[in-house]
N, C-alpha and C positions, 0 to 999 in steps of 0.2 A: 504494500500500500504506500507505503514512504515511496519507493523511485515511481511508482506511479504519480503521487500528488508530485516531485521533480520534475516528472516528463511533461507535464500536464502544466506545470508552471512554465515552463520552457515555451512549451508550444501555445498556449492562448498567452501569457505575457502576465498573467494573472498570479496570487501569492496561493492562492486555495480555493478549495473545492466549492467557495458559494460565485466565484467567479466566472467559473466552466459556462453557463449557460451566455450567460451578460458576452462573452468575448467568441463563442463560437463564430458565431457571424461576421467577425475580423480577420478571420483566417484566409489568407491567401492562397492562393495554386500554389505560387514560386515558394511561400515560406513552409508551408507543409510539406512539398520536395525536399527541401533543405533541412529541413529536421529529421525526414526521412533517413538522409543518407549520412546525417550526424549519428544520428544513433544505431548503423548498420556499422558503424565504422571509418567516416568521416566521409567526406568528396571522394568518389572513385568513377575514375571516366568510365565512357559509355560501355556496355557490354558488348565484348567480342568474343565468342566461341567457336572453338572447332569442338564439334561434338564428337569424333574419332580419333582422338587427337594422340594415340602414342605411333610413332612412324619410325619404321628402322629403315638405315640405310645398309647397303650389305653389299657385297660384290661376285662376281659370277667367277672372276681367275685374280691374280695378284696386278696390282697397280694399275687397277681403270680409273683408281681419284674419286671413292667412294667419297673417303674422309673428307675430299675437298671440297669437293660437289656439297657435303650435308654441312659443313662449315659454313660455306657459302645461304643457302636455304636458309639456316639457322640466324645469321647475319640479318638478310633483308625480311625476316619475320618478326625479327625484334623491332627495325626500323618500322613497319606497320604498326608496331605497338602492340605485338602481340608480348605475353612471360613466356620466354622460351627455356627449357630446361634440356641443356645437352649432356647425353649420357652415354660413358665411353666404356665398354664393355671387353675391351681389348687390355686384358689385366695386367699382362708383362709391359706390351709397348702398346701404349696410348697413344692419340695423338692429336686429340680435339684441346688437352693444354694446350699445344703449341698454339695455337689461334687464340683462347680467350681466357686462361689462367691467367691469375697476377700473383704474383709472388712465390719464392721458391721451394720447389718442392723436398717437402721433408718423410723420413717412416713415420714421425711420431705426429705429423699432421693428418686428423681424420679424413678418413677420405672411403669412396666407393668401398675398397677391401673390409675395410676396418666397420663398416657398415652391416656387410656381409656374414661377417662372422661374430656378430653381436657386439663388438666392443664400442663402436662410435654409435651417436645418435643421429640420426637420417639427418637432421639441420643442419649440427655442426658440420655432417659429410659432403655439404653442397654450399660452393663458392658462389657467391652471387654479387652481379656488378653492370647496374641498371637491370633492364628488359631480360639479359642473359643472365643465367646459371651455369652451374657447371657443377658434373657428378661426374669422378674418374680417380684410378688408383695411382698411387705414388710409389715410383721407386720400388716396383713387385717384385715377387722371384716365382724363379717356376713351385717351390711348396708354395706359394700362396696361390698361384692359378690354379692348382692341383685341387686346395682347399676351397677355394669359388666354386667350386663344382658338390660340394657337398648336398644333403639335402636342406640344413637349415640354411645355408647361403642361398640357395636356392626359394625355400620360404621366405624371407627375408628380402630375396627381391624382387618379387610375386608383389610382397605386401609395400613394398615401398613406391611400384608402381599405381596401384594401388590408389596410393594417396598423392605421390606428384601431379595424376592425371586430374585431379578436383583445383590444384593450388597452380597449375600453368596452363596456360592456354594451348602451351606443343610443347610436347616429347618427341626428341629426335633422338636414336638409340645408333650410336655407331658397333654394329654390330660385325665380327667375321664372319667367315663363312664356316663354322664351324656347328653341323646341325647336330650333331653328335655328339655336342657338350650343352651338361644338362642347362649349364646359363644360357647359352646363344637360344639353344633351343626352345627354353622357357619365352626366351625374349619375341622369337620367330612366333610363337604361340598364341603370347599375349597381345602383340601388334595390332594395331588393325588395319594398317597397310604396309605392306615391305617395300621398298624399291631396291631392284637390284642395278645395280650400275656396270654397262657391260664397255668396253672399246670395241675396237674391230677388230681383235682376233679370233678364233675360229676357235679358241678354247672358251669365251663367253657365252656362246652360242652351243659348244657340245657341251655343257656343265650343267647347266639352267636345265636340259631337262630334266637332266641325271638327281639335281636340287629339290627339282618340284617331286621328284619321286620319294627319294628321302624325307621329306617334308611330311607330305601326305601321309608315309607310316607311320610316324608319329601323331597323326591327327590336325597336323596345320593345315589351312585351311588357303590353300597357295595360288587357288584359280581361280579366287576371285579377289583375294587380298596383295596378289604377289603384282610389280607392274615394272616394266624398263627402262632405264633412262640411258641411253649411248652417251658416251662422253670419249674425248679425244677423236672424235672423226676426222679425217682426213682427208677423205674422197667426195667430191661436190654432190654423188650421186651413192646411192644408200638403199639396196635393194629389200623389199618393204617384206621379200616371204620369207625370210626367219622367223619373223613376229608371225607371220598367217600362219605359220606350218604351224608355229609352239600354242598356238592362240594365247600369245600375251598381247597385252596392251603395252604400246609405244608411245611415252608419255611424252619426252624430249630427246632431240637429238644437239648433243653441246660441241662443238668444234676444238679441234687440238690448236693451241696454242703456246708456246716455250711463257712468254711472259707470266704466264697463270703461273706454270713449274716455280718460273725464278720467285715469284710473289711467296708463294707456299715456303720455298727455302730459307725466305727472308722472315715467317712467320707471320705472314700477313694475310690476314681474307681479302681475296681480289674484289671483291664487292665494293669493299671497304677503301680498302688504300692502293688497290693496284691500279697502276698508268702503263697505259701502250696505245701507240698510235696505229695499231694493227685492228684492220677490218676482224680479225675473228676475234678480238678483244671485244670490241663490240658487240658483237652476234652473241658472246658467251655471258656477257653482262648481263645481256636484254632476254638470252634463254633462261638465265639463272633466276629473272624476275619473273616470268611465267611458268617457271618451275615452280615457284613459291608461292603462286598461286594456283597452281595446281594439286601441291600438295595441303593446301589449303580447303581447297574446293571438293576435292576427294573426300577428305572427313567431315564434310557436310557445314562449311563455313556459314556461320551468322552473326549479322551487325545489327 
């Protein structure tokens, strides 16, 4: 009854309860919004949801630029204003710090592992800085990826998903291609869209079936949640019956460029800080932005 007659003083302007009737009639649109969202937990801009919103990104053979490609996504999803939470599931070598950690990595600083196997708390285990998050292990060893695989690490990141999916608006999961460990696995599981990011070797294309097979025995759900983004293309012309034959969807096709490479080495999202005067600098900019909004619109985007 007390924060009520509080609330009630607040919101008619009045000291108590013989007041209520006398001042209802004073109440405004705008100032009853504004009280609204004071006692929700102050100003919070407008709502934006992706209602599918945990996405992993994965790879079909070694070095198509999974990482960079979701780095990149990750980037200009924040710049829309979305809370992005990226999460690096590659427990020996990470590689989503190199793009948006700040400060240096320690054992005894909480992190993904430490999370995993009950010692840290999910909070402390997640960097955050602006719109971006960051959840990933520090300085692992092979017993600790060995130990990621347990089953409580395993529950544990079930349940942490869980709960970043209510507190961000995208989870982007840098996931290997490892379907056969019980984390990736879980990961591929729980997703609600994968993208596999393929180049134009002829290993991208024989792998992906052999992927969605594995997948499926475990019960992933890979033909309608699985989708491909080409990246490093080369060739001006891009023969469309890989995708017909596998029946996947071909989301984006991203152009090779060395400049992205160099950006990457330098630790920079191309998005962000990279410069080149090269037309497929361009082309790769302006895919990476209808990629984000792809992968947007796929989990059923609303504003």
């Amino acid at each position: 009854m007390e924060v009520r007659s509080l609330m009630l003083d607040k919101l008619f302007g009045g000291k108590g309860k013989a007041d209520e009737q006398e001042n209802i009639g004073k109440i405004t649109s705008d100032k009853a919004k504004s009280l609204i969202k004071q006692l929700s937990g102050g100003e919070v801009r407008q709502s934006k949801k992706i209602i599918d919103n945990i996405v992993v990104f994965t790879n079909a053979s070694g070095g198509t630029g999974a990482s960079t490609v979701m780095a990149n996504v990750g980037f200009l999803a924040a710049e829309k204003g979305m809370r992005v939470l990226i999460v690096d599931l590659n427990i020996m070598y990470p590689s989503q710090h190199i793009f948006f950690a700040h400060g240096e990595a320690k054992l005894d600083k909480p992190d993904l592992f430490g999370y995993l196997i009950g010692k840290d708390a999910l909070g402390d285990a997640i960097e955050t800085n602006g719109n971006i998050s960051l959840l990933y292990a520090n300085n692992r060893t092979l017993m600790d990826s060995m130990n990621a695989e347990s089953d409580i690490a395993v529950t544990n990141f079930q349940e942490a998903i869980n709960k970043v999916r209510q507190l961000f608006d995208l989870v982007l999961i840098d996931c290997p291609m490892r379907v056969e460990h019980a984390l990736c696995n879980t990961a591929f599981y729980i997703a609600d869209s994968v993208y596999i990011v393929w180049d134009e070797g002829l290993s991208s294309i024989a792998n992906t079936e052999k992927i969605r097979r594995n997948m499926a025995a475990s019960g992933i759900d890979v033909y309608t949640k699985m989708k491909i983004i080409l990246n490093k293309r080369t060739n001006i012309h891009y023969n469309n019956y890989p995708f017909q034959k596998l029946n996947i969807e071909l989301v984006q096709i991203l152009p090779f460029e060395p400049d992205i490479i160099y950006s990457s080495l330098r630790s920079e999202i191309f998005c962000e800080k990279g410069a080149s005067s090269s037309k497929n600098a361009d082309i790769f900019y302006n895919g990476m932005k209808e990629l984000t909004n792809a992968v947007m619109e796929n989990g059923g985007f609303i504003e």
